[in-house]
N, C-alpha and C positions, 0 to 999 in steps of 0.2 A: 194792774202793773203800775207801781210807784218809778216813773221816769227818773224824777228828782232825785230818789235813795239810788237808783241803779248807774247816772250819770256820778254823784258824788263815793259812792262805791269802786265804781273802774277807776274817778281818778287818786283815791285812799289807796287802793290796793297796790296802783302803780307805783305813786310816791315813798309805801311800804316796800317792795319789791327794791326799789334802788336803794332803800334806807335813807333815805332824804327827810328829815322833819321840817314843818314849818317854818319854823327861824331861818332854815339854808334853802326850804323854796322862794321867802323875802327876797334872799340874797340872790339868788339865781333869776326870779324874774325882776329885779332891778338890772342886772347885767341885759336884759332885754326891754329895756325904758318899760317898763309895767310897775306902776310905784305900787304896794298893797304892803299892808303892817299885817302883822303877826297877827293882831289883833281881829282885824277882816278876814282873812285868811281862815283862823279858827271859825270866825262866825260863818261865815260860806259855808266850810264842812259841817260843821255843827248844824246848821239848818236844815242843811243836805239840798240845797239850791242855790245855782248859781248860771249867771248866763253860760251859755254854748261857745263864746268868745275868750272868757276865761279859764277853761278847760284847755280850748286850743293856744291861751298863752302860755300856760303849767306845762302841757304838752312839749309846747316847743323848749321852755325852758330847763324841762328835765329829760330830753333827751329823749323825745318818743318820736320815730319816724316810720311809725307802722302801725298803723291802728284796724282793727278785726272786727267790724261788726257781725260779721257771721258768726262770731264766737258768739253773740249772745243769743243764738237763734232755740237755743233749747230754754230759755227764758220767754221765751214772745209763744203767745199762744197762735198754733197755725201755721209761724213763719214756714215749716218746710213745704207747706203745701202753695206755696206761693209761689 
């Protein structure tokens, strides 16, 4: 299980789902004192790693107040038997 692809995935997917590009995530997490360029921003996705703190800024910044980890339970090997 690639954590990295799967964390930078959920927050791609999100970002896509609202239509938000990078340029207006800048802009949105500057409205939350979180400074990051376009330029970082790209580089984070593109890596597909980034810390757990900046998920939860993107998060907060674009409007996510419900987050599912049991959605990813048919991804995780075993999770239902737990």
């Amino acid at each position: 299980m690639d954590w990295n692809k799967l964390a930078s995935g959920m927050l791609k997917a999100e970002l896509k789902r609202r239509n938000i590009s990078y340029e207006q995530l800048v802009t949105l997490l500057n409205t939350i004192d979180v400074h990051e360029t376009h330029a970082s921003i790209l580089n984070k996705m593109s890596r597909g790693a980034f810390q757990f703190a900046f998920f939860l800024q993107c998060a907060s910044a674009i409007g996510i107040t419900n987050l599912r980890l049991d959605d990813l339970a048919p991804t995780i090997p075993d999770a239902k038997s737990r």
